[in-house]
N, C-alpha and C positions, 0 to 999 in steps of 0.2 A: 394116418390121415390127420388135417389139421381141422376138421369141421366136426360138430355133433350130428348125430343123426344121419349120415351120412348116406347107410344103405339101409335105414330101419323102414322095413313095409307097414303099409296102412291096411290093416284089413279092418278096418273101422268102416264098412261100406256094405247098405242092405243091400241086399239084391234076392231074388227067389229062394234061394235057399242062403239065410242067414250066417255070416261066419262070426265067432267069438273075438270081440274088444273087450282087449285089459283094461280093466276098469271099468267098465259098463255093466247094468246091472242089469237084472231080467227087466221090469218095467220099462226099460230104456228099450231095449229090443222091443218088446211087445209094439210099442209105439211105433216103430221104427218099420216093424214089417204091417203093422195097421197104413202107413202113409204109402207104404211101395203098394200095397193094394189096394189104395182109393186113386191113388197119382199112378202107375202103371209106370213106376221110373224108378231110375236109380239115382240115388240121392247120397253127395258125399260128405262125410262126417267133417267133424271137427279139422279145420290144416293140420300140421304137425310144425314143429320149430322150426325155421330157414337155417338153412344151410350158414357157419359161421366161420372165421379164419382168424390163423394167427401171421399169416403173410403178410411180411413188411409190403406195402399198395406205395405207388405211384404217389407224387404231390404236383403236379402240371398247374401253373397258373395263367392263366388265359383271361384275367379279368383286370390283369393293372396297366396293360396296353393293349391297342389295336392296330390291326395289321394291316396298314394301310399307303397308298402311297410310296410302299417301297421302305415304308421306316415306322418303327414301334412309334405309335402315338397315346403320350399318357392320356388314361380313363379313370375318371373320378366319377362315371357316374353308375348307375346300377352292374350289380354282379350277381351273378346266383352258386352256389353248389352245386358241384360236381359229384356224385354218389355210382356207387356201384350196385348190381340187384344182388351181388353178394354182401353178407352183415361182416362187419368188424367186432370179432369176438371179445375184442375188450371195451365195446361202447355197448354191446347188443343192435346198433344201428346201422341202419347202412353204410358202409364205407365210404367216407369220403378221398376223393381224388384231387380234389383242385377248384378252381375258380373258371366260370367264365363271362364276360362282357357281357349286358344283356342291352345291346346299344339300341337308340330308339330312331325314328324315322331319319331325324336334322344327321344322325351320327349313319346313318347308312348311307343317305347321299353323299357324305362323302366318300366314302369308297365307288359310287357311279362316277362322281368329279374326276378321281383320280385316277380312275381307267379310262374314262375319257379325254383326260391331258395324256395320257400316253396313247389313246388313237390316234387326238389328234385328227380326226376326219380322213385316218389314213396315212397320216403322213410322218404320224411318231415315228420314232427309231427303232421299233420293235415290228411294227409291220412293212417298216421300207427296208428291214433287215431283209439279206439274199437268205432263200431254205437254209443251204449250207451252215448260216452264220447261227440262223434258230436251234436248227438239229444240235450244235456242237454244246451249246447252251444249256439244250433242255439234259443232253448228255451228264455233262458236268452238275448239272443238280443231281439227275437219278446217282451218278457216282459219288456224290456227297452226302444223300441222302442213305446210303446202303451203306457207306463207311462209319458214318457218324448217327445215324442213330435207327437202321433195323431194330438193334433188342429191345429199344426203349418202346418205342413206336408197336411192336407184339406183344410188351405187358401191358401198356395200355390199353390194347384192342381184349387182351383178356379178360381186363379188370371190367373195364366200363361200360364192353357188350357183351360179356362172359362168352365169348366166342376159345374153345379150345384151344389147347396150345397148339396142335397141329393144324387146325382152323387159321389164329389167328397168324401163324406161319405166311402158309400158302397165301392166304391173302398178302400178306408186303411184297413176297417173293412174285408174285403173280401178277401183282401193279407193277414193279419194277420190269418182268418180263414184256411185258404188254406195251408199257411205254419206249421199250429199246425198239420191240417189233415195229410199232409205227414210226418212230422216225426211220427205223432202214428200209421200211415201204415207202415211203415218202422220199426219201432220197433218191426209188427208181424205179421213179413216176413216168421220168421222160422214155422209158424203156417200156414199162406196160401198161401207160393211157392211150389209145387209140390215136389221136394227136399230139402226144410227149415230145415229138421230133417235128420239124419243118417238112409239111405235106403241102404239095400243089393238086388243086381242084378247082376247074373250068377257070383257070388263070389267077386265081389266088392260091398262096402261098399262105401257109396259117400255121403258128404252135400253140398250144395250148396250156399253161400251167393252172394251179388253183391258188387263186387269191382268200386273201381275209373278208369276213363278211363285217366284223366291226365290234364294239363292246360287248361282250356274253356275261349275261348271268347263268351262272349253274346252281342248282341244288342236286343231291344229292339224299338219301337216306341213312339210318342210323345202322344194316345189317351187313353193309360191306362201306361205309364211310370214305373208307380208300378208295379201294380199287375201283367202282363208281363213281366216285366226283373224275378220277384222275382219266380213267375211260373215257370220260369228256373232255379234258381240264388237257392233257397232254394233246392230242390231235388238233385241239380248239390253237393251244399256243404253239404250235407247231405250224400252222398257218399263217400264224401272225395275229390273231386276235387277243387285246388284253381283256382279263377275265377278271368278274365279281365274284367269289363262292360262297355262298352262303348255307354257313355251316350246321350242319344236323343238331337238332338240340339234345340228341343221345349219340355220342360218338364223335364229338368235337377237339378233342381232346390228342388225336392223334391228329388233325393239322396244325392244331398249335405246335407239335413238335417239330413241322415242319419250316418255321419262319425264318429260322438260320439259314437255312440252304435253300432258300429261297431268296432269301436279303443280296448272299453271297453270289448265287450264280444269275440273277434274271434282272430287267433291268428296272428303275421305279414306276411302280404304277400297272406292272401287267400281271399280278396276282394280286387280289384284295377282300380281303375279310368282311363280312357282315354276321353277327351274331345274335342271339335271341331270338325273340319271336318273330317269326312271319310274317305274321297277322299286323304284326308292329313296325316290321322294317323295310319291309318289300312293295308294301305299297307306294311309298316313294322314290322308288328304286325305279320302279317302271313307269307310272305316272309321270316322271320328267322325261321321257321320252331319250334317254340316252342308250337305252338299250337296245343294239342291231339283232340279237341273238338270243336265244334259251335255250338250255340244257338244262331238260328236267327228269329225274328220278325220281319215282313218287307213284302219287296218287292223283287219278285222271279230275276229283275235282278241285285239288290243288294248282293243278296248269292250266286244267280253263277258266279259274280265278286272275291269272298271272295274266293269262293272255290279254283277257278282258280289258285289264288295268294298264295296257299300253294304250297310249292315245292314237297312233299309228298300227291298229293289228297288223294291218297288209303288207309294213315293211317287218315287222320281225320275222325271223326265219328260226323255225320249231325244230328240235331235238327232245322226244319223248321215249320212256322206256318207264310203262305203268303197268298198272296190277294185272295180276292174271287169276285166273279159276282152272288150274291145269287138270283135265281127265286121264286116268289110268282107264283105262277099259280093258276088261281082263277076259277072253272067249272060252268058253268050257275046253278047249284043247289046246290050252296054256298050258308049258311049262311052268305048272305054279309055286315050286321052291324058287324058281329062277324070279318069278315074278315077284315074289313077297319081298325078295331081294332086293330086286330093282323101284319097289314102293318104295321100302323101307328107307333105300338111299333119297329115292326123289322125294319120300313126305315129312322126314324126320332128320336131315340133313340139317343142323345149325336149327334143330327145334322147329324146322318149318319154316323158318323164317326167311324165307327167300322167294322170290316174285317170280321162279322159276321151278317152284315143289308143286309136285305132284296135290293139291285141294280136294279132288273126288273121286274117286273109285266107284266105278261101275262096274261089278263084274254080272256074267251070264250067271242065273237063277241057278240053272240047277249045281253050279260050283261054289255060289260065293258062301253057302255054311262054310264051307273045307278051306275057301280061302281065307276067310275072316277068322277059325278058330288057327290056324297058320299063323298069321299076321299077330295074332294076341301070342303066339306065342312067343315069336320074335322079338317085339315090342316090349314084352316083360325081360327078355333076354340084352336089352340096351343096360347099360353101365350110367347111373346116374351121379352128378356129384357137381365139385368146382373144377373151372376151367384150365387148371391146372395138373386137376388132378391124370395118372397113366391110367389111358385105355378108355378115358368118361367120352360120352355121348349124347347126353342130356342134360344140358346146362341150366340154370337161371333166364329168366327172362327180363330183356332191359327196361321192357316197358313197365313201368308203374302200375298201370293200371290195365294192362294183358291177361294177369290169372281171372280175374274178373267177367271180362269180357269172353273168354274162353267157354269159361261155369256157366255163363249166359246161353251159348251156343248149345251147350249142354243139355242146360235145361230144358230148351226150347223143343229138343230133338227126343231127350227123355219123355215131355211131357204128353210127347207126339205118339209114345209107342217105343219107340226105338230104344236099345241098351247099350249100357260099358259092358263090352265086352274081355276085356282084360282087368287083371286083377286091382292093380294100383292106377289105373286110369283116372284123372280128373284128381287124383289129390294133390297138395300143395306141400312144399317147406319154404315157406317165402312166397320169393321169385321164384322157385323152383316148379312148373306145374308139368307131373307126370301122362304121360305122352297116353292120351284116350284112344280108343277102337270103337267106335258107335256104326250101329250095324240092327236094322236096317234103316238109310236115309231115304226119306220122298220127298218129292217138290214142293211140298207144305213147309218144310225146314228150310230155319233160317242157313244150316251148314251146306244145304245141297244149293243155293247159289251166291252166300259171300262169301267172301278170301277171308279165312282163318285167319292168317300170315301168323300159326304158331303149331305148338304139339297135337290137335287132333285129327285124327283121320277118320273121314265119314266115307260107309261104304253101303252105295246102292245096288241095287240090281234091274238088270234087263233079261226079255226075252227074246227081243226082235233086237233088229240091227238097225230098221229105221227108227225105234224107239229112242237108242243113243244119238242118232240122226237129227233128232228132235231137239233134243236134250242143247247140241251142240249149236243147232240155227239159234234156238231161242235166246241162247247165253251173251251175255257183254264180252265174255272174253277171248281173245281172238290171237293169244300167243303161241301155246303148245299143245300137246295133248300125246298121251306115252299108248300104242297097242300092244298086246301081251296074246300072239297066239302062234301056232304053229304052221297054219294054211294060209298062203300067201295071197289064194285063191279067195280066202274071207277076207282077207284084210286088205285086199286092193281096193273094193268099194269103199269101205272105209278111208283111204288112205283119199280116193278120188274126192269124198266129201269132204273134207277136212282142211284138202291143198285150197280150198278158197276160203277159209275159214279162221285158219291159225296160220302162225308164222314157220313151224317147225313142227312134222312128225317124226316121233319116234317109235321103232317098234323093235320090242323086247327090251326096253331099255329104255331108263327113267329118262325125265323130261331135263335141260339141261343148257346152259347158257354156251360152254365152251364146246371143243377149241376154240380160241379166242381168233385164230384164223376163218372160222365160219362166220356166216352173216347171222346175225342173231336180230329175228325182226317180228311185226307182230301188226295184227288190226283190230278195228274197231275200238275196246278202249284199254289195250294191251300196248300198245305202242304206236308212234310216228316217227318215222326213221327206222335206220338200219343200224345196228352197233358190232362191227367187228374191228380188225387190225386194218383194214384200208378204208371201209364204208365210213368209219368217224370220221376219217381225213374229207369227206363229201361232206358229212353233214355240217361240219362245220367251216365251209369255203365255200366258194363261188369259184365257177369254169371262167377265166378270165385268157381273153385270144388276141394273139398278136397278129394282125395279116400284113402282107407286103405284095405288091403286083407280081406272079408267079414269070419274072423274064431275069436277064441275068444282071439287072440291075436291084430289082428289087430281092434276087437272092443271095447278091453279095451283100445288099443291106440287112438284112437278117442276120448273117452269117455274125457280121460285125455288131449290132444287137446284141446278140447273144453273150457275147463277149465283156458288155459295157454297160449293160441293163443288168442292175442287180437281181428284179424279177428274173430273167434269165439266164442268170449266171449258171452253169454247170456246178452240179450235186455231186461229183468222182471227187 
């Protein structure tokens, strides 16, 4: 291995019965079990050293131009570091990556400017382009993009969101699958939209294609960077919409890789960079009123900030896909190896860090001792380390200030009553924070209702079945929720309360965004909109209808329409 500490356990942690730290002296213990029996918690010792490499890292510069307008524009003005939550063994620091832009308001409107010379009010050359001519486009960059720079594009994703290597894999592999799928949807549209072809009705003759809605900003987040901005980002320009992106302040680093093959295949002005802060650049983004569109990835009071700051709310048209509180609910006649399984993927997948993990565990009272000593054991059974490393499962965390906030949750739940129950829970190397079992949660806890979005799993219990029923009305979130039983017969009621509730149930089987061919959707403040392979192609167009007198003058005119309207032109 190229790190210290790599697999070294922390049993520096009181808990009921005291275990032996090298180096700690009797007094120290004495103290130590004196605080667990006044606090009734478990309380974790000292961090241990971060994770450290000797892996030649990435050098990405994203801060000496802007990508704007279709062409690198030199920036002389603020830049920040680029750092990984892995250290650089020969600084002790965090590894540095690269540079990026930290442009301020004047410098974001221009990239609104520049996408709005290529709308054009519609009339640019990018949305008066025929589907055909887009598709082939968008074609030629994903084929440019996977030739020329896959590998680079997955060490970056390794480095700067410590996302695994098979992780950060699937991810490019996955965007690129995803964007082929919607353009070959798209191309045959005219075959399976309900009006794709010329239909007569009470003497009108009608087709229907999907138009551009107009300028889109996207954001997007720092845990799949890619395949989320491009979830949007491809469907969006696949319609014809030129798009803003504005780039995640952790994870930015793999679009910059993408400015070549984008220079090269798309035309100026319908992809454009905005970088830094938010808070700094976007408000002038949408305050000029050039924006038809949003795609937002995030957090639900991020987009009703955004929203707000259009002068126009009622013409912008929303695409949201925000936080979740996802329940596992586990019935005492669970398969429960099966189940632990199925947590384990949905709550520890990518450290938790997905808007689609499994958040709460509620299993039935009289099971969840047995599940939860289970789940600890599994949980201590994950492979920790860097994201490079064969076989790892528990990464670093990108956020700065995540292990933090985590210990907070911790605390809150320790100080409630509740315990770690696994061995290395809650401890730190770095960024590195060991994946917790806290057990048991109540409604008093801050864990039992906000998004973690990291390594702990908080696990409640129920008796009753309208108790989870409760549980579930009273919650903001409104996307998934995973059943784990064996009676079909219990878990229909369930299933009955839930289908108005969340977006997607699943049962026996973790919570979960794909196949990318399903409708991936959510309410209340889990999402607006639908994100699959065809439903993006809706969210981001308008149904736009051709009609002509349904007789045989107005159907030869059609015919010949069809033929000479590029809007119409044939997708074979």
């Amino acid at each position: 291995p190229d790190h210290r500490a790599q697999r070294r356990k922390n049993h520096c942690r009181s808990r009921t019965s005291l275990r032996s730290c090298p180096g700690a002296t009797m007094w120290r213990l004495a103290l130590l079990a004196g605080a667990l029996a006044q606090a009734a918690a478990d309380k974790t010792c000292e961090a241990l050293p971060p994770l450290t490499t000797t892996r030649p890292k990435p050098s990405v510069d994203g801060g000496s131009n802007l990508f704007i307008g279709g062409t690198r524009k030199p920036w002389d003005g603020r830049v920040a570091e680029v750092t990984s939550p892995v250290f650089d063994e020969a600084t002790g620091s965090k590894a540095v990556l690269g540079r990026l832009a930290q442009m301020d308001a004047t410098a974001a409107s221009w990239a609104a400017d520049a996408a709005s010379e290529a709308w054009d009010r519609g009339q640019g050359p990018w949305p008066q382009a025929s589907l055909k001519e887009r598709a082939a486009a968008i074609r030629a960059f994903l084929d440019e993009l996977e030739r020329t720079k896959r590998d680079e594009i997955i060490e970056v994703l390794m480095w700067e969101i410590a996302k695994t290597k098979a992780d950060a894999t699937k991810e490019f592999d996955r965007t690129v699958q995803f964007a082929r799928t919607v353009v070959d949807q798209a191309l045959q549209t005219d075959a399976t939209e309900q009006f794709g072809r010329w239909t007569g009705v009470s003497g009108v003759r009608a087709r229907v294609r999907r138009g551009p809605v107009g300028v889109t900003l996207m954001l997007a987040p720092y845990n799949y960077p890619l395949n989320e901005m491009y979830a949007m980002m491809m469907p969006a320009l696949l319609m014809g919409n030129p798009v803003i992106l504005k780039l995640p302040a952790i994870g930015a680093l793999a679009h910059v890789l993408t400015v070549d093959a984008l220079q090269k295949c798309l035309p100026k002005g319908v992809v454009n960079f905005v970088s830094g802060s938010g808070r700094e650049t976007l408000p002038s983004v949408m305050q000029g009123g050039l924006v038809d569109c949003l795609g937002f990835i995030g957090g639900s009071k991020g987009a009703d900030a955004l929203i707000k700051q259009h002068p126009h709310p009622h013409r912008l048209k929303v695409f949201s896909q925000l936080e979740g509180k996802n329940l596992g609910i586990v019935f005492a006649d669970a398969d429960l190896d099966e189940a632990v399984k199925q947590i384990l993927l949905g709550a520890l997948s990518y450290n938790g860090q997905r808007c689609t993990a499994i958040k709460l565990v509620i299993a039935e009272k009289s099971v969840a001792p047995v599940l939860v000593e289970k789940l600890a054991a599994a949980i201590e059974g994950l492979e920790r380390g860097l994201p490079w490393d064969a076989g790892v499962e528990i990464t670093p965390l990108p956020e700065p200030n995540k292990p933090q906030y985590l210990a907070e949750l911790v605390e809150d739940a320790t100080s409630q009553g509740a315990l770690i129950k696994n061995a290395r829970g809650g401890a730190t190397n770095g960024q590195l924070y060991h994946p917790a079992l806290i057990y048991p949660v109540t409604p008093s806890m801050r864990l039992f209702h906000e998004e973690q979005f990291g390594p702990v799993v908080p696990v409640a219990e129920f008796e009753q079945v309208s108790e989870v029923i409760d549980v579930v009305k009273a919650s903001w979130n409104g996307q998934q929720a995973a059943v784990f039983t064996s009676d079909a017969v219990k878990a229909a009621p369930l299933v009955d309360a839930l289908s108005t509730i969340v977006g997607r149930v699943n049962v026996n089987m973790q919570c979960a965004r794909g196949p990318d061919v399903f409708p991936f959707s959510g309410r209340r403040s889990s999402a607006m909109g639908t994100m699959s392979t065809t439903e993006s192609l809706r969210a981001f167009s308008v149904e736009t209808l051709v009609a002509v007198r349904d007789d045989d003058a107005g159907r030869a005119f059609g015919d010949a329409l069809s033929t000479r309207a590029k809007f119409l032109l044939p997708t074979a």
